[in-house]
C-alpha positions in Angstrom: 19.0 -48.1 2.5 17.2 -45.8 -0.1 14.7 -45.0 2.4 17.7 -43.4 4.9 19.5 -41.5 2.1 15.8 -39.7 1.4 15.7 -39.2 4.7 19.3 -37.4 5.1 18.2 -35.5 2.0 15.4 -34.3 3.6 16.8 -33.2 7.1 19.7 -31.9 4.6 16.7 -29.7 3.0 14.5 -29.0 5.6 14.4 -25.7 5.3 12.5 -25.7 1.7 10.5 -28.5 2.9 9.5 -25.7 5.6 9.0 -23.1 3.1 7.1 -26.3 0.8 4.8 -27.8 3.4 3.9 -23.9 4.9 2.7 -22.9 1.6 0.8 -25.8 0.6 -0.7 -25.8 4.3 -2.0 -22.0 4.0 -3.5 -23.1 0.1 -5.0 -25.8 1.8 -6.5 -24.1 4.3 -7.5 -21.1 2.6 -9.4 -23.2 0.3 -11.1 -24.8 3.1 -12.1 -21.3 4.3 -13.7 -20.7 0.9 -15.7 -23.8 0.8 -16.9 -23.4 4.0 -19.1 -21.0 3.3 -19.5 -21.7 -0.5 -20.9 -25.5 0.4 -22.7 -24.2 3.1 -26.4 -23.8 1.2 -28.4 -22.8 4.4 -25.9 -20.0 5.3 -25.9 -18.8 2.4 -29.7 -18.8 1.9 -30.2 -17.8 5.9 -27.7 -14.7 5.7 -28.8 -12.9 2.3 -31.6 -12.5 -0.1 -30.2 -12.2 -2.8 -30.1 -15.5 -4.7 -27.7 -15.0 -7.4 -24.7 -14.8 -4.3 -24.9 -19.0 -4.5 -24.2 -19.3 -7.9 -21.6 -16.2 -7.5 -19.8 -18.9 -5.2 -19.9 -21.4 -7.3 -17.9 -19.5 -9.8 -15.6 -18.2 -7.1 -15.0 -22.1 -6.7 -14.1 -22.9 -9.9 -11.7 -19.6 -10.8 -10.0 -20.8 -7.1 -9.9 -24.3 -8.2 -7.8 -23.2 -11.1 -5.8 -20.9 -9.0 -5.1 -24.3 -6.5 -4.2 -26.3 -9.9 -1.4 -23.7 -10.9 -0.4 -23.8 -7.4 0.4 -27.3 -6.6 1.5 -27.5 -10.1 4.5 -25.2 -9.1 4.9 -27.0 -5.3 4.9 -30.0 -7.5 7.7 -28.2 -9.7 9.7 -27.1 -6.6 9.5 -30.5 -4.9 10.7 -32.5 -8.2 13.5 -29.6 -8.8 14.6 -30.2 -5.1 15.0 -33.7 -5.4 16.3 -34.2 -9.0 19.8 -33.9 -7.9 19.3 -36.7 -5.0 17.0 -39.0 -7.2 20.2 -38.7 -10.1 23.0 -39.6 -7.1 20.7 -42.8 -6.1 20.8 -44.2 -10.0 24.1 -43.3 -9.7 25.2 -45.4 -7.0 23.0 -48.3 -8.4 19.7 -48.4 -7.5 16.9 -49.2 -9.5 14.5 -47.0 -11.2 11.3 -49.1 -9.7 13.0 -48.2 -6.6 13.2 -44.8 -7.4 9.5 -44.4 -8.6 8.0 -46.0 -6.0 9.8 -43.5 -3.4 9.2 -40.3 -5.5 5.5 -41.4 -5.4 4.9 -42.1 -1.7 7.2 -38.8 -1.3 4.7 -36.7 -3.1 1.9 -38.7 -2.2 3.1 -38.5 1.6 4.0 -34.3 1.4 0.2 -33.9 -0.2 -1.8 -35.9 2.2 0.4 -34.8 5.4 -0.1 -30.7 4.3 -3.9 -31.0 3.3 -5.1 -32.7 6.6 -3.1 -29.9 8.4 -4.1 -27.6 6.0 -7.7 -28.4 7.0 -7.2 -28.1 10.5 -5.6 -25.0 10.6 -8.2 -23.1 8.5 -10.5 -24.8 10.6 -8.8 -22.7 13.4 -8.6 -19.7 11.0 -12.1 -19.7 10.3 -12.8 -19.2 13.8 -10.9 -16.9 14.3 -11.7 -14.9 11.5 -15.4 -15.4 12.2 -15.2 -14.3 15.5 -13.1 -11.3 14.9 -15.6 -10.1 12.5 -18.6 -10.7 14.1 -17.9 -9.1 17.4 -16.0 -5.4 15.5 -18.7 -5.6 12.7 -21.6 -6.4 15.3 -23.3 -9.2 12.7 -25.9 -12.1 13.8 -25.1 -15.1 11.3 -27.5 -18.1 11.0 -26.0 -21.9 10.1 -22.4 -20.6 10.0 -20.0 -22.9 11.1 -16.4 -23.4 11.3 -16.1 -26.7 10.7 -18.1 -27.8 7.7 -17.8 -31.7 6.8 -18.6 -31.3 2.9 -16.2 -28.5 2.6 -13.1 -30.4 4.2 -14.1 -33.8 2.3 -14.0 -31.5 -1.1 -11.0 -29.7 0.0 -9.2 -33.7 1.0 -10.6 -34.9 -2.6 -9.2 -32.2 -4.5 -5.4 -31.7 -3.2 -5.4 -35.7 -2.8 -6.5 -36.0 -6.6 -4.0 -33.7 -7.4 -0.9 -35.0 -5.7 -1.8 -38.3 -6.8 -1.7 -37.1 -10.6 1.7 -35.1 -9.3 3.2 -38.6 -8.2 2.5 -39.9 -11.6 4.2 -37.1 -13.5 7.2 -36.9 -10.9 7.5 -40.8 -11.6 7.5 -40.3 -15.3 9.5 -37.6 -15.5 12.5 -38.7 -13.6 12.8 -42.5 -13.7 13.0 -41.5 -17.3 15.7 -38.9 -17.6 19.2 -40.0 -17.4 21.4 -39.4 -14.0 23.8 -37.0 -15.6 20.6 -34.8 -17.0 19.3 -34.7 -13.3 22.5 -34.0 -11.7 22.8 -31.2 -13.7 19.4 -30.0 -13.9 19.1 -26.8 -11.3 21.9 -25.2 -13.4 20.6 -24.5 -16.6 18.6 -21.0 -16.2 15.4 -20.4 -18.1 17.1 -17.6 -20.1 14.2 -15.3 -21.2 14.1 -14.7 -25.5 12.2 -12.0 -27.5 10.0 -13.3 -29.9 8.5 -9.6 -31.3 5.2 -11.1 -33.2 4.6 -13.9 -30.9 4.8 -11.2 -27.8 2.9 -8.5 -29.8 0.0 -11.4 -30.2 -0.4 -12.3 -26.9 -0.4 -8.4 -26.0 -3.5 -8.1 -28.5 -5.3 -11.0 -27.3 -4.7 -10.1 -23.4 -6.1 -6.6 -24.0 -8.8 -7.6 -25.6 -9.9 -10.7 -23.1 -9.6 -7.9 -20.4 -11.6 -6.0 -22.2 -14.5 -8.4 -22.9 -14.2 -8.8 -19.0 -14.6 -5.9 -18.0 -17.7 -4.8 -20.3 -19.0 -8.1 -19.4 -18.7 -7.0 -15.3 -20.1 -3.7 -16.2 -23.7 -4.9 -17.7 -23.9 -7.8 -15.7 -27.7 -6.4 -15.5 -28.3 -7.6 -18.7 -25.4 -10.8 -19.3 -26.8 -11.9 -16.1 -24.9 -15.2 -14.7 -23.1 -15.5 -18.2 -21.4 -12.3 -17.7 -20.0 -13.9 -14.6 -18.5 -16.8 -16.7 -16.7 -14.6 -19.1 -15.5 -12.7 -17.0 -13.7 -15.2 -15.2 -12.5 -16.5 -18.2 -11.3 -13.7 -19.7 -9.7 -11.6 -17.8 -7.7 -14.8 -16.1 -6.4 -15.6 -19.4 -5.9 -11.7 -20.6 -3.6 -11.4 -17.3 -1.6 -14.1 -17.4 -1.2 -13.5 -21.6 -0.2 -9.7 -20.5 2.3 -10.8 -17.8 3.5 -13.2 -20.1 4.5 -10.7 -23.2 5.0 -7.8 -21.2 6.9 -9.1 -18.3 9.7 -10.8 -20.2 9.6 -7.9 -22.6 10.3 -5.7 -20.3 13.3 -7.3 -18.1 15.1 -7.9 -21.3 14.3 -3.7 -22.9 15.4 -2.5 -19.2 19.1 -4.4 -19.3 19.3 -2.1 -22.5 18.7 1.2 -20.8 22.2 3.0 -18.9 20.3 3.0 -15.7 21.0 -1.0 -15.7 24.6 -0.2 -15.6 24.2 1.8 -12.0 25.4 0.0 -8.8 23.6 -3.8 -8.7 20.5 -3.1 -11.0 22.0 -5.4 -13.9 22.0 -7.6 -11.2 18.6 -7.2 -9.8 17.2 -7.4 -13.4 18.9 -10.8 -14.1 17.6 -11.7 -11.1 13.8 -11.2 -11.8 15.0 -12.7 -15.6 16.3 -15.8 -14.4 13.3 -17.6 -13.6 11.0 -15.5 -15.8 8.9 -18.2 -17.2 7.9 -19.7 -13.8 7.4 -15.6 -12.4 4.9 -14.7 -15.3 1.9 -17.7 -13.9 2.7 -17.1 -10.4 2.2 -13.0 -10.8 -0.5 -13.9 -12.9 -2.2 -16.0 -10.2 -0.7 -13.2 -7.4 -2.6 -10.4 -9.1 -5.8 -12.2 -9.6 -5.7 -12.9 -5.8 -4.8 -9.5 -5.0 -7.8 -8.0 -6.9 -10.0 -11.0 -5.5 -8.8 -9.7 -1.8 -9.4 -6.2 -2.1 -12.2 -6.5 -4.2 -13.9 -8.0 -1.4 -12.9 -6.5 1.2 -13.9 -3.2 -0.7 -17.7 -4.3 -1.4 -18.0 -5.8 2.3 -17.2 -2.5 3.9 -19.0 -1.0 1.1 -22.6 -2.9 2.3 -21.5 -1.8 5.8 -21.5 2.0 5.0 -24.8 1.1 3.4 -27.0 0.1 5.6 -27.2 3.3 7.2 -28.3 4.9 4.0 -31.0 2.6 3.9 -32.5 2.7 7.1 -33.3 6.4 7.0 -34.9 5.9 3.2 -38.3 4.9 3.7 -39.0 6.9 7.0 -38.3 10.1 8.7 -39.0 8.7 12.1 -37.6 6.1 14.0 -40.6 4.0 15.2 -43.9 4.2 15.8 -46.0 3.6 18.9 -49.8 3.2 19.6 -50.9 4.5 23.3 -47.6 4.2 25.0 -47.6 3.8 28.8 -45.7 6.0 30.5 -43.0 4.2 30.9 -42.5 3.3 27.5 -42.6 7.4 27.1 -39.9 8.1 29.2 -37.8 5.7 27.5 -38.2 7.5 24.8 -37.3 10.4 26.4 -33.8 8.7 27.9 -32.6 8.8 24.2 -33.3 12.7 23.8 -35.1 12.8 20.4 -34.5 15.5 17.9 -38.5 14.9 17.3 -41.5 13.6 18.9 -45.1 13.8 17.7 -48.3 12.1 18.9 -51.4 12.7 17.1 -54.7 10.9 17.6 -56.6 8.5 15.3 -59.9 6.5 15.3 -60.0 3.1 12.6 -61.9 1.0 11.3 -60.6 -1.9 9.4 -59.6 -0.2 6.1 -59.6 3.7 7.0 -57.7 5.4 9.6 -58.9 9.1 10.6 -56.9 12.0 11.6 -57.0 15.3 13.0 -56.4 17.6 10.4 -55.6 20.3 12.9 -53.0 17.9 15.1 -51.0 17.5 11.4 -51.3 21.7 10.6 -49.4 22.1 14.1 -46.9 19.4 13.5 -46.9 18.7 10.1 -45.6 14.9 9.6 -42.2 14.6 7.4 -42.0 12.0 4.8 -39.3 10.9 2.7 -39.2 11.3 -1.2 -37.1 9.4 -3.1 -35.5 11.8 -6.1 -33.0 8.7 -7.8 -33.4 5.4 -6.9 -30.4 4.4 -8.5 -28.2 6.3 -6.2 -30.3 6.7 -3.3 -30.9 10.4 -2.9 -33.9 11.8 -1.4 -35.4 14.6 0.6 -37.3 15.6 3.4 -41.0 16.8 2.9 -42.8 18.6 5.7 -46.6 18.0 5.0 -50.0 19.4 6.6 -52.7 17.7 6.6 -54.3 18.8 3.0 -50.7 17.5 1.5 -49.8 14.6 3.4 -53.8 13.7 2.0 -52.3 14.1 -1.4 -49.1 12.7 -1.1 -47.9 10.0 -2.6 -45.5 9.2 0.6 -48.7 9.0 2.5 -48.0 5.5 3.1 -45.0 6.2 5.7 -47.5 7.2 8.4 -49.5 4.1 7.9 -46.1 2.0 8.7 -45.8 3.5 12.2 -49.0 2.0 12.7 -47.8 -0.7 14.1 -47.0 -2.0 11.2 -50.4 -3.6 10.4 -51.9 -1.2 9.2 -49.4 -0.2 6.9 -52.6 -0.9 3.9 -54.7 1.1 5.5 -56.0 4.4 3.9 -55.2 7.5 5.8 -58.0 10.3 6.2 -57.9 13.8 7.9 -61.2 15.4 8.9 -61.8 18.7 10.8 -62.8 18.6 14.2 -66.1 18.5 14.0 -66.5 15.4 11.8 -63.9 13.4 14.2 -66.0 13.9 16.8 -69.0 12.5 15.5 -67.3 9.0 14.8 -68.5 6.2 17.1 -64.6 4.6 17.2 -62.4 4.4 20.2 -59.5 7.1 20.1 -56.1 6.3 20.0 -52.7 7.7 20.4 -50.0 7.4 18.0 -46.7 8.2 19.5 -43.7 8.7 16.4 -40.1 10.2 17.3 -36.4 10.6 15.5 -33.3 10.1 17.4 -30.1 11.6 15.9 -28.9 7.6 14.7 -30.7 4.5 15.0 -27.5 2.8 15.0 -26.3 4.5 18.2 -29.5 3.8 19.4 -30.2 0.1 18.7 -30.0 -0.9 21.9 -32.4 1.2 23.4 -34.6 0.8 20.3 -34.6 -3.0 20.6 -35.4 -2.7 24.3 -38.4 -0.5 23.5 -39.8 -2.9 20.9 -39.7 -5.7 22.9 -41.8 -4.2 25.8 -44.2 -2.7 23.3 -44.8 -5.1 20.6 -43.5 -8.4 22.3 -41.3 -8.9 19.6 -38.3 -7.4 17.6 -39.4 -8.7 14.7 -39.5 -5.7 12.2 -42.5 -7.3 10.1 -44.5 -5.7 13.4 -43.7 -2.4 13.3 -42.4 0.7 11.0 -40.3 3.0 10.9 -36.5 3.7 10.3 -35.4 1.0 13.0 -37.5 -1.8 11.4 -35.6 -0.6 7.9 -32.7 -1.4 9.5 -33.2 -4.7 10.9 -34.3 -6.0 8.0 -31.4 -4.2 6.2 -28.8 -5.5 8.4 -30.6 -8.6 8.5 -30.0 -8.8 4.9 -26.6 -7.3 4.2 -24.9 -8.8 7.2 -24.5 -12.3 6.1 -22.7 -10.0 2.9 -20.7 -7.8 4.6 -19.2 -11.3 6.2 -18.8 -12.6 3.0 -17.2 -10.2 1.7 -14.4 -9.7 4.8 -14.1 -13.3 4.7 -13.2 -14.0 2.0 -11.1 -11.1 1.7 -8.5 -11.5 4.5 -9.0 -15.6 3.1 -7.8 -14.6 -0.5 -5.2 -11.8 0.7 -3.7 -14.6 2.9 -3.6 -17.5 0.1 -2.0 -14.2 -2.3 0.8 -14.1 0.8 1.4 -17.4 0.6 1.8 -17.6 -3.3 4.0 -14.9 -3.7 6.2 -15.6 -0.5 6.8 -19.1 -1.8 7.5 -18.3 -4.9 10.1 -15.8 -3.8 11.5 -17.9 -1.1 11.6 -21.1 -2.6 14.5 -19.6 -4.8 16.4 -18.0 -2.0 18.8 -21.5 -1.2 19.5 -20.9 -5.1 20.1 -17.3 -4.9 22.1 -17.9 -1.5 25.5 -18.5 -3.7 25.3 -15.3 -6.1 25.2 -12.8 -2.6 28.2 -14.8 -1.8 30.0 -14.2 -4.7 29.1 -9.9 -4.5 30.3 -9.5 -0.8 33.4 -11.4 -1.6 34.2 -8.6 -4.3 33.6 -5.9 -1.8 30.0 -5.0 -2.5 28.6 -3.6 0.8 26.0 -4.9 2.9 23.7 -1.4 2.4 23.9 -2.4 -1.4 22.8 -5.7 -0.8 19.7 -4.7 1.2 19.2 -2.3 -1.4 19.2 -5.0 -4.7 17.1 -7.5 -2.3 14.3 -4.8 -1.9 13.9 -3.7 -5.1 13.5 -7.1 -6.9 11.6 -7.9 -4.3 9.3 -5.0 -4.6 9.1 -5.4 -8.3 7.1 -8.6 -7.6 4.8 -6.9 -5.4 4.1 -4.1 -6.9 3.7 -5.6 -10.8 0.5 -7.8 -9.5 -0.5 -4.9 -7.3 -0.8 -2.5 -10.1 -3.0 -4.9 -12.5 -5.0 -6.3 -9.2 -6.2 -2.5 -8.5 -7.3 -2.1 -11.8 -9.0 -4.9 -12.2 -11.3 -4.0 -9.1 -11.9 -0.7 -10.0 -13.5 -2.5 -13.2 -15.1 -5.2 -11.0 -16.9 -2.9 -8.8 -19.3 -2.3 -11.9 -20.8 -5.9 -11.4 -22.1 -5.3 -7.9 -24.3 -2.2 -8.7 -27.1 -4.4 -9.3 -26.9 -5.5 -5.8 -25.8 -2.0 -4.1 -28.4 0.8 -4.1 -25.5 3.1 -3.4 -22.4 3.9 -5.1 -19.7 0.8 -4.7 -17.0 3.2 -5.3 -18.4 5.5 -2.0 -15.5 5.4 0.2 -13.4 3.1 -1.5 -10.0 5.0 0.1 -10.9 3.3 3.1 -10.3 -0.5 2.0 -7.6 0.5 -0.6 -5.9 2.5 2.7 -6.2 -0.4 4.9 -5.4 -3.3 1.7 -2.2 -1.3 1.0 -0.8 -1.6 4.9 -1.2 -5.5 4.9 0.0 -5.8 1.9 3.4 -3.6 2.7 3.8 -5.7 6.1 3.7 -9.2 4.0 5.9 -7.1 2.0 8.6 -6.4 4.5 7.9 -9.6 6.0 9.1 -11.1 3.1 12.4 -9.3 2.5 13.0 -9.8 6.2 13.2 -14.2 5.7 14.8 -13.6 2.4 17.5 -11.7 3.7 18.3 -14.2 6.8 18.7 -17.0 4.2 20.9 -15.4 1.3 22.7 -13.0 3.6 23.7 -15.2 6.3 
C-alpha cells in the first residue's frame, strides 16, 4: 500500500522528478567527461609535454568534486522538500516510521543509482561527440584518447553512489524524526533573508581578501609552483561564495528600500530572488565558479590554437630544407608558388660544412632573431656570407640540413678554396611559402617522398616547428575546449535546476497577479529580469575571475594569453544568452500556463 501511494506521488510530481533526474544526469555525466581525460595517464602524457597539466587535473578533480558535493547536496534538498509533504500524509494516516525510512532510503538510493548509470552513458555519448566535433574543426591527432574510460566511470559510479547513500541516511534522519504536522507544513515557511551589518561586513573582508590571495597566488604561479594551484582553489572558492553570501542578501534587502522597487512588479521580482536567498547564494557561488572554469578554458584552448602559428615561424625563415632534390620533388615545390627559393651548394665532412661565400652575397640567407622571449617578438635578418659566419643564428642553416647536421659548424670560403676540397658537392634546396598551415598538406607530401618520414626530428625548418608544436599544444588546445563546453554544460544544468526546481512553487503567485489584472507583457517582463539577475550576478564575478586566472598560464604560453581574448568571450557570451533564453522559455510554460 505505501509502495502505491509513493508511486501516485510520484506520477503526481513527475515533472520535478524530470527537472531532478535531468540535472543530476548532466552532473553525472559531465563529471564523467572530466575524468575521462583526467584518469586517463597515457593521454595525458601522449598529448602534451608539459608535466605539470597531470597534477593541474588532479586539482581540477578535487575543486569539481566539491562542486558535485554542493550539488547533490541541493538535489538531495529538493528531493526531501518534494516529498516532506507526502512522507507527513503517510504518518498521518498510520503508517510506521520504519516504513517510512526504509522507502525514503531506497527512494534516494534508487533516484541516485538510476541517474548516475545514465549519467555515465550519456557523457559517454557526449564525449564522442564532443571529441569528434573538435577534432575534425580544430584538425588535432590525439594518442590514447578514448570515450569510454573504465576507471573514470567506476570513479564517477563510487562517488554519486557514496553520496546518495550518505543522502538516504540524512533524508531518513531527518524526516522519520520530525513530526507530521512540521512536514505538512514545511514548503510554506520562506527563508526570509535578515541583515546582520558586522557579521556581513566580516564575510565581505574575508572574501576580498581570499580572492585576493588567489589571484596573486595565480599570478606567480612561476615561483608558488603547484602550491599556488592549491590556494588558489581554496581561496578564491571560499572568497566567492563568502561575497555572494554578504553581498547578495545585502543587496536584495537595500534595493526593496530604493523608489525604483515601488515601479510596476519590481517589489515583486525582488522578493522573488529574496525568497530563497540562502539556498541562491551556494548555487551562484558554484554557477560563477563554473562559468569562469568554462570560459577560462575555452579562452586558453583557442589561445594555444592562435599560438602555434607564432611558433612555427620562430626558429626559421624558411619552410624546409632539401638536399639534391630530384626534379620532381622541385616542381612540387613549385605547385605551392613560394615567396622564396634558394639553393646553394655545400661540401661536408663530418663536423664542418663549407659554403660558397659568393652563392650567400647573391642571396643572402635570412635568419630569425629573437628580440623578447617572453613575448615572442623577433625579426628578420638578411645575412651575407661574412655575417651569417658571425651570426649567432648561424645555426638555422644547419637545421635545413636535413636535420642531422643541425651540429655541424658552417664555413664560407671563396671560390677558389672550395674548389680545392676533395668532398662530393651537394645541393641544398631551402624555400618559404606564404603559410605552412595552408600548406601542410603539400608540405607533408613532400617530406614523405624526400625523407621517408614525417617525422620532424629529420628535418628543419618552419614545417618541422610546427609539427612538433602542434604535436605538443594539440592534446592542450583539446583540453582546454573540452573541458570547456564540459564545465559550461554542468554551469547550465546548475543554474537551470536551481531556477526551475522552484517554478511548481512560484506557479501560484503568477496566478494570483493575472487574477488582479496584471498583464501578460508584465509578466514576461518580471520573469526576465529575475531571471537575468541570476545569470548575470555569476557572470560578472566568473569574467573576473578569468581575467585574473589567465596570469597562471603564462608559464606555459610563450605568447600573450590575453591575445585575442574577444574571440572566446564573443562566442562564451552567445551560449550563455541561448541557455539564457532557454531558460525563461521552460519557466514561463510552467508558471504561466
Amino acid at each position: 500500500m505505501l509502495t502505491k501511494l509513493a508511486m501516485t506521488g510520484f506520477k503526481h510530481r513527475w515533472r520535478d522528478y524530470l527537472v531532478l533526474f535531468s540535472g543530476l544526469i548532466m552532473s553525472s555525466a559531465i563529471f564523467y567527461m572530466f575524468e575521462a581525460l583526467a584518469t586517463n595517464q597515457d593521454f595525458l602524457k601522449q598529448n602534451t609535454s608539459i608535466s605539470m597539466v597531470g597534477l593541474i587535473f588532479q586539482f581540477g578533480s578535487v575543486l569539481l568534486t566539491i562542486i558535485t558535493l554542493v550539488y547533490i547536496g541541493y538535489a538531495n534538498s529538493f528531493l526531501l522538500s518534494m516529498r516532506k509533504r507526502d512522507y507527513g500524509l503517510f504518518m498521518l494516516v498510520g503508517a510506521r516510521k520504519s516504513k517510512i525510512g526504509q522507502l525514503i532510503w531506497l527512494e534516494t538510493l534508487l533516484v541516485g543509482i538510476t541517474a548516475t548509470i545514465v549519467g555515465i552513458l550519456v557523457g559517454t555519448a557526449l564525449t564522442v561527440g564532443v571529441s569528434q566535433i573538435l577534432i575534425n574543426s580544430l584538425g588535432l591527432t590525439l594518442h590514447h584518447f578514448t570515450a569510454w574510460y573504465t576507471p573514470a566511470a567506476i570513479a564517477t559510479l563510487l562517488l554519486y553512489v557514496g553520496l546518495f547513500l550518505i543522502a538516504g541516511l540524512f533524508n531518513l534522519l531527518s524526516l522519520t524524526k520530525t513530526p507530521a504536522l512540521k512536514l505538512l507544513h514545511s514548503n510554506d515557511q520562506p527563508n526570509r533573508p535578515q541583515l546582520k551589518p558586522a557579521r556581513q561586513l566580516i564575510e565581505i573582508v574575508v572574501g576580498v581578501i581570499s580572492i585576493a590571495i588567489g589571484y596573486w597566488s595565480m599570478a606567480n604561479l612561476k615561483i608558488l609552483q603547484l602550491m599556488g594551484i592549491g590556494i588558489a582553489l581554496v581561496t578564491i572558492v571560499l572568497g566567492t561564495y563568502l561575497l555572494f553570501n554578504a553581498i547578495f542578501v545585502w543587496l536584495m534587502v537595500a534595493l526593496k528600500r530604493f523608489s525604483f522597487a515601488q515601479r510596476g512588479l519590481n517589489g515583486f521580482t525582488l522578493s522573488q530572488l529574496s525568497f530563497r536567498i540562502r539556498n541562491y547564494t551556494k548555487m551562484l557561488s558554484i554557477v560563477a565558479m563554473l562559468f569562469a572554469l568554462a570560459l577560462g578554458a575555452i579562452t586558453v584552448g583557442m589561445g594555444f590554437h592562435s599560438q602555434i602559428p607564432s611558433m612555427a615561424n620562430i626558429n626559421n625563415a624558411y619552410d624546409m630544407g632539401l638536399v639534391n632534390a630530384s626534379t620532381a620533388e622541385k616542381a612540387q615545390i613549385a605547385a605551392m608558388k613560394p615567396k622564396t627559393t634558394a639553393t646553394y651548394h655545400f661540401k661536408a665532412t663530418k663536423k664542418v660544412v663549407y659554403f660558397q661565400a659568393a652563392e650567400f652575397n647573391r642571396q643572402p640567407f635570412t635568419t630569425i632573431h629573437t628580440r623578447n622571449k617572453n613575448q615572442l617578438t623577433f625579426n628578420t635578418v638578411h645575412n651575407n656570407a661574412a655575417k651569417l659566419q658571425k651570426s649567432e643564428d648561424n645555426y638555422q642553416l644547419m637545421q635545413l640540413q636535413s636535420g642531422v647536421m643541425a651540429t655541424a659548424t658552417p664555413v664560407f670560403l671563396s671560390k677558389t678554396a672550395y674548389a680545392k676540397l676533395a668532398q662530393p658537392e651537394q645541393r641544398l634546396t631551402v624555400f618559404t611559402t606564404n603559410n605552412v598551415i595552408e600548406h601542410r598538406v603539400a608540405l607533408n607530401k613532400l617530406a614523405k617522398h624526400h625523407f621517408h618520414t614525417t617525422s620532424p626530428e629529420q628535418f628543419g625548418g618552419r614545417y618541422a616547428m610546427y609539427q612538433m608544436v602542434n604535436g605538443m599544444y594539440s592534446g592542450l588546445e583539446f583540453m582546454g575546449m573540452f573541458l570547456g563546453i564540459a564545465f559550461l554544460a554542468m554551469l547550465a544544468s546548475c543554474l537551470m535546476f536551481k531556477i526551475l526546481s522552484g517554478a511548481d512553487a512560484d506557479q501560484h503567485r503568477y496566478k494570483m497577479l493575472d487574477k488582479v489584472g496584471t498583464t501578460r507583457r508584465q509578466l514576461n517582463g518580471a520573469i526576465n529580469k529575475e531571471i537575468a539577475v541570476l545569470f548575470i550576478l555569476p557572470g560578472i564575478v566568473g569574467i573576473v575571475h578569468v581575467l585574473f586566472g589567465l596570469q597562471m598560464f603564462k608559464i606555459i604560453m610563450v605568447t600573450s594569453p590575453y591575445t585575442g581574448i574577444w574571440l572566446p568571450f564573443l562566442i562564451f557570451a552567445g551560449l550563455y544568452l541561448l541557455y539564457y533564453l532557454i531558460t525563461i522559455t521552460i519557466y514561463r510554460r510552467i508558471v504561466l500556463q
